[in-house]
Backbone as CSV, one residue per row, in Angstrom:
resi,resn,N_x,N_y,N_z,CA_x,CA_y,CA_z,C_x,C_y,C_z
1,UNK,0.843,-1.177,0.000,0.000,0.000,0.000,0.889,1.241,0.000
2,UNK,1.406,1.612,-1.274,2.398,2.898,-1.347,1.497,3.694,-1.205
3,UNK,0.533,4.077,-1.714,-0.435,5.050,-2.283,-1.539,4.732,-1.439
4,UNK,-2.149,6.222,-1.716,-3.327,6.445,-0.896,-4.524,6.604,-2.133
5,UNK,-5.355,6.031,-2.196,-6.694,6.071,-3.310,-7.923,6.026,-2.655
6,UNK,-8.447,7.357,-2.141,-9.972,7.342,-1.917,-10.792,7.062,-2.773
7,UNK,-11.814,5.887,-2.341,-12.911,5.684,-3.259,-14.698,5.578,-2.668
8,UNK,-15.423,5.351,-3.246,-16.676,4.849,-2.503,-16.464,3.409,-2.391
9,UNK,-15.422,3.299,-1.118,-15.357,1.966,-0.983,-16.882,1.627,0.537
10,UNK,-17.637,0.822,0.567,-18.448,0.288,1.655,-17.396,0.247,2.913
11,UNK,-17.580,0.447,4.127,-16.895,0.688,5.404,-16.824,-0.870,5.538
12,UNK,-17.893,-1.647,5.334,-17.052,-3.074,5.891,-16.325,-3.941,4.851
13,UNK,-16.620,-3.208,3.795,-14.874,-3.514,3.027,-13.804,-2.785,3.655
14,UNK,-13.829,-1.615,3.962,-12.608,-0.609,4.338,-12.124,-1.873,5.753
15,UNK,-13.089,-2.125,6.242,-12.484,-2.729,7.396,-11.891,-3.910,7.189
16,UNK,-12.213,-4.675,6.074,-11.817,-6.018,6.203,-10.029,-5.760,5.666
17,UNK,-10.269,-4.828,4.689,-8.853,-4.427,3.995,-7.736,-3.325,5.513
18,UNK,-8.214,-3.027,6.226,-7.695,-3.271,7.557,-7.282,-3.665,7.949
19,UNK,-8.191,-4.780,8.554,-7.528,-5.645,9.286,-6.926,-6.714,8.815
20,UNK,-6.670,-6.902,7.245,-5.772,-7.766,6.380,-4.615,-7.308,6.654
21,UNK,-4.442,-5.481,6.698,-3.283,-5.067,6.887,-3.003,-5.131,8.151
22,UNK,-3.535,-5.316,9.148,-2.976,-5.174,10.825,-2.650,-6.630,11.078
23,UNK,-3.203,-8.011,10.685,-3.361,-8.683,11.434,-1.693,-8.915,11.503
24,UNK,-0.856,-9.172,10.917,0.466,-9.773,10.523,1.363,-8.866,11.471
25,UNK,1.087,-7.702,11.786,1.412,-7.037,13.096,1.165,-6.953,14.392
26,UNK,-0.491,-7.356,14.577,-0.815,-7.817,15.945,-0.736,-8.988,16.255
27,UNK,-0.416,-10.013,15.281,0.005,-11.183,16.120,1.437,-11.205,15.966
28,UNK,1.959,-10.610,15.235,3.959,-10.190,16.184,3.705,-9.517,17.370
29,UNK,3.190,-8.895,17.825,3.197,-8.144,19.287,2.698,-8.482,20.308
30,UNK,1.827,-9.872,19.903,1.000,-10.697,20.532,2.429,-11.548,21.538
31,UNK,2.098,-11.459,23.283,3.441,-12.218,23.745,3.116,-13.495,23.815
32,UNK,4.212,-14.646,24.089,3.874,-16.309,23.469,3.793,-16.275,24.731
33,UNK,2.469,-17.423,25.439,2.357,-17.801,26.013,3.219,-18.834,26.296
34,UNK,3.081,-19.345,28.057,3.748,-20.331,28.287,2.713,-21.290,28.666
35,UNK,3.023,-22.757,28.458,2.316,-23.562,28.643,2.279,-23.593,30.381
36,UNK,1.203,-23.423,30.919,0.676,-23.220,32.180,1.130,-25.346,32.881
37,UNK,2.067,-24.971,33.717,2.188,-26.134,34.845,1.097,-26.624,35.348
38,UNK,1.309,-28.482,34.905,0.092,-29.520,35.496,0.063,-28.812,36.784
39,UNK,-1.160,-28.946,36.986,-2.154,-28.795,38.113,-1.410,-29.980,39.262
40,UNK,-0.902,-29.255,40.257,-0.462,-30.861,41.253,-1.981,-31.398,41.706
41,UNK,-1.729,-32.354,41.929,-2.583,-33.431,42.471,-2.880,-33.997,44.177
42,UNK,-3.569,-33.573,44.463,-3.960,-33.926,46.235,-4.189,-35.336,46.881
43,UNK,-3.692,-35.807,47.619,-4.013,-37.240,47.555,-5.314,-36.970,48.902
44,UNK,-6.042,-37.639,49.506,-6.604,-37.690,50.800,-5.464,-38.350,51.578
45,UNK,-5.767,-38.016,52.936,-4.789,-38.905,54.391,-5.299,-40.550,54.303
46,UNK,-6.514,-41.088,53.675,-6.250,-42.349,53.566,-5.927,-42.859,52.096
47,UNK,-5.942,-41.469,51.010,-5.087,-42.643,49.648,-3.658,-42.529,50.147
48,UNK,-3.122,-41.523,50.717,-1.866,-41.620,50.996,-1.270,-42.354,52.040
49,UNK,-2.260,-42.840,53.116,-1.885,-43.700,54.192,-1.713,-45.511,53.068
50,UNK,-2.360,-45.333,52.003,-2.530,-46.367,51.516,-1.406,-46.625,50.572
51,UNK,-0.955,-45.597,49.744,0.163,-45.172,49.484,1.676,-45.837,50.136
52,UNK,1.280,-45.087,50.814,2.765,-45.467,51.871,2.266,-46.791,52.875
53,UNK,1.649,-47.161,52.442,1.090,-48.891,53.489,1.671,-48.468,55.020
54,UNK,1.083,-47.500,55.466,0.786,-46.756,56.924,-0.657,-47.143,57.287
55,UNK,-0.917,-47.120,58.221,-1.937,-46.491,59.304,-2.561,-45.198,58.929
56,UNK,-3.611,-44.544,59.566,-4.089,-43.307,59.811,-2.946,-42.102,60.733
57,UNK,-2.632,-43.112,62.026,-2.074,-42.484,63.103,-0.344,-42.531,62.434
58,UNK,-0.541,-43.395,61.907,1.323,-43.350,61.469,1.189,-41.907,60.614
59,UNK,0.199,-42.122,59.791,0.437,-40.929,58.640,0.471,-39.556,59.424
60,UNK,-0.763,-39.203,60.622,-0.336,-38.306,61.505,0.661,-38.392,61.832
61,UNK,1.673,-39.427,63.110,2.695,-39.065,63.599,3.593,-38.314,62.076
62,UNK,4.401,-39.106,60.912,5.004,-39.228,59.990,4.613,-37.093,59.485
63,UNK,3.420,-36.591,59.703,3.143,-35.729,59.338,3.734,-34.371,60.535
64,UNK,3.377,-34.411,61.757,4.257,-34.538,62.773,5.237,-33.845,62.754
65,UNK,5.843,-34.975,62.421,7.473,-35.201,62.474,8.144,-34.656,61.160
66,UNK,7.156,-34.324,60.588,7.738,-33.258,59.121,8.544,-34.483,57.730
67,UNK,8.078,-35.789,57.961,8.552,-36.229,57.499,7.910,-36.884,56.116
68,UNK,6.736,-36.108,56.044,5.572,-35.952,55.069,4.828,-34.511,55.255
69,UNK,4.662,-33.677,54.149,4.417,-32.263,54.325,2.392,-32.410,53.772
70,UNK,1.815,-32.236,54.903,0.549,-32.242,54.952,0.010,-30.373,54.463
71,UNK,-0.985,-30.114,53.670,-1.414,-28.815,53.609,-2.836,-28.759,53.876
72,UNK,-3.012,-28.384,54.715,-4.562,-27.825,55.563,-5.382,-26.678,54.565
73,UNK,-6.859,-27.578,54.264,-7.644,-27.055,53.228,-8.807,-27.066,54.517
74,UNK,-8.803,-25.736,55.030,-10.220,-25.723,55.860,-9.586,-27.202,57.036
75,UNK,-10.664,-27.555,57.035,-10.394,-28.887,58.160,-10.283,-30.083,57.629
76,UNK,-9.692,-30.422,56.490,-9.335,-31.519,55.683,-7.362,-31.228,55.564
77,UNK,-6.826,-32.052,55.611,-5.279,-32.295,55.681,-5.127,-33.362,54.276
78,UNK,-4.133,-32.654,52.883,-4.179,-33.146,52.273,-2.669,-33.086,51.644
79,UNK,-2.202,-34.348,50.787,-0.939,-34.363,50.681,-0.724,-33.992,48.916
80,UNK,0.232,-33.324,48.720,0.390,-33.504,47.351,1.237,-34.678,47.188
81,UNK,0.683,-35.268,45.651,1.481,-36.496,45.313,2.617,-36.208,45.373
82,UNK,3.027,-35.646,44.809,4.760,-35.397,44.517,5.503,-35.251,45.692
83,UNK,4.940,-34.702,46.878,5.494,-35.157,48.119,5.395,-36.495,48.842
84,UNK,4.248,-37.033,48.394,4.178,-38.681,48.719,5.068,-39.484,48.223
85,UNK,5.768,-39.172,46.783,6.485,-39.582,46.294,7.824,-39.482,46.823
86,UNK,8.007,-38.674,46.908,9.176,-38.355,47.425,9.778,-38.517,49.003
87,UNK,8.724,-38.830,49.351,8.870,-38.867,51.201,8.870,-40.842,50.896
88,UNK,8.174,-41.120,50.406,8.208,-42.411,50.083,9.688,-43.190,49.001
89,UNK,9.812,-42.706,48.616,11.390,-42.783,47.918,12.398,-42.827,49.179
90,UNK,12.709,-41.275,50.104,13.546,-41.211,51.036,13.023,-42.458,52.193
91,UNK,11.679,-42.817,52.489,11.564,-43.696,53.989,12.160,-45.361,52.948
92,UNK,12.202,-45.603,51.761,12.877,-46.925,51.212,14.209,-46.362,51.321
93,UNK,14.918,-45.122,50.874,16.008,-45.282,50.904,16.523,-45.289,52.307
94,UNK,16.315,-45.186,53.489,16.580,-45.021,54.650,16.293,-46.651,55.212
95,UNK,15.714,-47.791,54.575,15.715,-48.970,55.206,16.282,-49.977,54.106
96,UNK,17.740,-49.347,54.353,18.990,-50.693,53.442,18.861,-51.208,54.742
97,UNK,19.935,-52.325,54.422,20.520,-53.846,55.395,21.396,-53.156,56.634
98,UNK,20.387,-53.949,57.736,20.828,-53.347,58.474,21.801,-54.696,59.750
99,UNK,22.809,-54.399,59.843,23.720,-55.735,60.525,23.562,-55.544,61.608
């Protein structure tokens, strides 16, 4: 579009020939999203007591003792997996052979 040519062009032509010309610029300026991080996952105190083949009261003490990180939703105590996992990884690696 070097040139400028007024005509009896209809306005929703003028517009479409617009936004033919804008779009290739507003989506360069447009910023890239990032793909938004899985949602963690909550276990309950008995999938995770089940989990870790505990008790109720073990999973309390074990919670306690900071050795499983519990997060308080109102009056429900709930674990994220990825800490079940991981607390469960360290309590196997902590029972090698013991002489």
């Amino acid at each position: 579009m070097d040139n400028l040519l007024l005509s009896n062009l209809p306005i929703n032509e003028l517009a479409v020939l617009i936004a033919e010309q804008l779009k290739p610029f507003l989506l360069a300026q447009q910023p890239k999203k990032e793909p938004a991080p899985p949602a963690e996952k909550y276990l309950t105190r008995k999938e995770t007591a089940e989990k870790l083949n505990v008790s109720l009261p073990t999973l309390g003490e074990y919670t306690k003792r900071n050795l499983i990180k519990g997060h308080r939703f109102g009056v429900r105590v709930l674990y994220k997996q990825s800490d079940v996992e991981t607390s469960l990884t360290k309590m196997n690696f902590g029972r090698g052979c013991h002489a």
